[in-house]
C-alpha positions in Angstrom: -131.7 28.6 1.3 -128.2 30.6 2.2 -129.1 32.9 -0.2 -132.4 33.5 1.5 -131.2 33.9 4.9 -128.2 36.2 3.7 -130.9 38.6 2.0 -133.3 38.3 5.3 -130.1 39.7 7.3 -129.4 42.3 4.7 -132.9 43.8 4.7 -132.7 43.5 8.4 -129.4 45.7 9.0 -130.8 48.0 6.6 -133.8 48.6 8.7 -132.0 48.5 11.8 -129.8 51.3 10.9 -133.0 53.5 9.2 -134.7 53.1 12.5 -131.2 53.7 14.6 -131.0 56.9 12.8 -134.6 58.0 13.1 -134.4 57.4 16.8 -130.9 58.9 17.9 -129.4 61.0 15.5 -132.1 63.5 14.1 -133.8 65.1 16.9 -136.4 67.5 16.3 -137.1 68.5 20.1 -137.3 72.3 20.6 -134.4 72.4 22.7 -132.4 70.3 20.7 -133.1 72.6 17.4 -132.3 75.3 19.6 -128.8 73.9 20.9 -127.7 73.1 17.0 -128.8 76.7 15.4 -127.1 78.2 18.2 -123.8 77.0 17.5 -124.4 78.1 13.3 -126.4 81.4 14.6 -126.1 84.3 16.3 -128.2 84.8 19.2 -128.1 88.6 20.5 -129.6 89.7 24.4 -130.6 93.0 24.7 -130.4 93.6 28.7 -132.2 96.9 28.2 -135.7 95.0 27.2 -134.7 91.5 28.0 -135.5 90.4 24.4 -133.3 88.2 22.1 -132.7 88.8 18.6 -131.6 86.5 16.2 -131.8 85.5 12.2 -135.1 83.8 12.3 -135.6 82.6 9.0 -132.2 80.9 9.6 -133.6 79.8 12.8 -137.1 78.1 10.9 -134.8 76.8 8.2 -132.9 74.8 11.0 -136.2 73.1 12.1 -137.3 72.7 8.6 -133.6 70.7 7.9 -134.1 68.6 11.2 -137.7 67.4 10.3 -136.5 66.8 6.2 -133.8 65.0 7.7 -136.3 62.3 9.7 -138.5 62.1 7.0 -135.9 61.3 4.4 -134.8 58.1 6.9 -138.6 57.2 7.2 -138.6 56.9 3.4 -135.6 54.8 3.2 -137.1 52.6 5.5 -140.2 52.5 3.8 -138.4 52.1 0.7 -136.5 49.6 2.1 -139.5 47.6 3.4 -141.5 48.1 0.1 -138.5 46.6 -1.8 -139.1 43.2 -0.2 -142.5 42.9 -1.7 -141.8 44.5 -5.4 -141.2 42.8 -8.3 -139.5 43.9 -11.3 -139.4 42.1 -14.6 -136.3 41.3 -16.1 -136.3 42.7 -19.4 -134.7 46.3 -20.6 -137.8 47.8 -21.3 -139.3 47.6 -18.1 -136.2 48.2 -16.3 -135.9 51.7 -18.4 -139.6 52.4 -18.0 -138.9 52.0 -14.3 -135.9 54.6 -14.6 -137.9 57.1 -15.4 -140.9 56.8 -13.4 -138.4 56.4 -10.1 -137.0 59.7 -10.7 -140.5 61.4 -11.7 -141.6 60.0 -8.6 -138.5 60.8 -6.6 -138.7 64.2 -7.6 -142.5 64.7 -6.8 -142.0 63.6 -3.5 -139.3 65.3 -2.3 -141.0 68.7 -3.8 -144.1 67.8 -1.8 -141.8 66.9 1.6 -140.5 70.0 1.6 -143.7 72.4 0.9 -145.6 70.0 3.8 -142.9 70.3 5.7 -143.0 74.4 5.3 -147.2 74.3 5.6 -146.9 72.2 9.2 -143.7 74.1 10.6 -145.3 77.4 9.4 -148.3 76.9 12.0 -146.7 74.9 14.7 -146.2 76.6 17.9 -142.9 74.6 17.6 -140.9 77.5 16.0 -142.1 79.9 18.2 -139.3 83.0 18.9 -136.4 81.7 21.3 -136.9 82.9 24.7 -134.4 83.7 28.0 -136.3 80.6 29.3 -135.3 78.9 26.3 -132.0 79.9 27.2 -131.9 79.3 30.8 -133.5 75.7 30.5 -131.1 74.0 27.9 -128.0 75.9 29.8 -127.1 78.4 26.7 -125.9 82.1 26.7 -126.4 85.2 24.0 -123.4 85.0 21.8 -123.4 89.0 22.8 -125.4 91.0 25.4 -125.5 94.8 25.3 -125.0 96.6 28.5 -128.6 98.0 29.9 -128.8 101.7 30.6 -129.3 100.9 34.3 -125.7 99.1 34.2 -124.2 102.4 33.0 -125.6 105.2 34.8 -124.6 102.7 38.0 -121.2 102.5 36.2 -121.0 106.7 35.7 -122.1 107.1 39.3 -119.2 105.5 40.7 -116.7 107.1 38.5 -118.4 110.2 39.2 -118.7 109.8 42.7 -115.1 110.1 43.4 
């Protein structure tokens, strides 16, 4: 019976600290996404057209990292869930037989994760190009701004005026 209860609490903590995870440390808001990339990117304002420039392949990759890394806590506490209600038998040759189809298995789903992951970022409107507004609403700034040409001439006139 202890030995019941102890596994019960195991299994519990386990999915406790899956669905901790999933809930408050992988966030795959816009704004969030947009916070993390720009403290590994380089975001670039140019004052001239008002348009911001920045690596966005990088930028998708970011997105594509934040959604893998949900997913990959959902299937821990799938797996973890799952592994209450599986059986294995106890003899060497199922145990090696198991081996190998785990890591077939493994392997096909983390290649299919990450091409669905690809398809569904691909046409979400979720990626679309980072905006001023973007900027503006989560508080950020252009790691570099050119000058416009508006700034300068009005710079020119006054050294010029004198």
């Amino acid at each position: 019976m202890l030995g019941y209860i102890v596994y019960i609490i195991s299994i519990s903590l386990q999915v406790a600290g899956a669905l901790l995870l999933i809930a408050y440390s992988i966030s795959t808001k816009r704004d969030d996404v947009i916070k993390k990339f720009s403290g590994k990117g380089f975001i670039h304002r140019d004052n001239n057209t008002n348009e911001i420039s920045y690596n966005e392949k990088a930028f998708f990759q970011e997105y594509k990292m934040a959604y893998i890394g949900k997913l990959s806590f959902i299937y821990i506490l799938s797996g973890y869930l799952l592994g209450v209600l599986g059986e294995l038998k106890d003899t060497k040759a199922s145990r090696d037989i198991a081996l190998i189809i785990i890591a077939i298995l493994s392997l096909v789903i983390m290649i299919i994760s990450n091409k669905l992951v690809e398809v569904i970022l691909s046409k979400s409107n979720k990626v679309s190009k980072i905006t001023n507004e973007d900027l503006v609403r989560i508080g950020l700034e252009p790691d570099i701004e050119n000058v416009s040409d508006s700034e300068i001439e009005k710079m020119l006139d006054e050294v010029f005026k004198e």
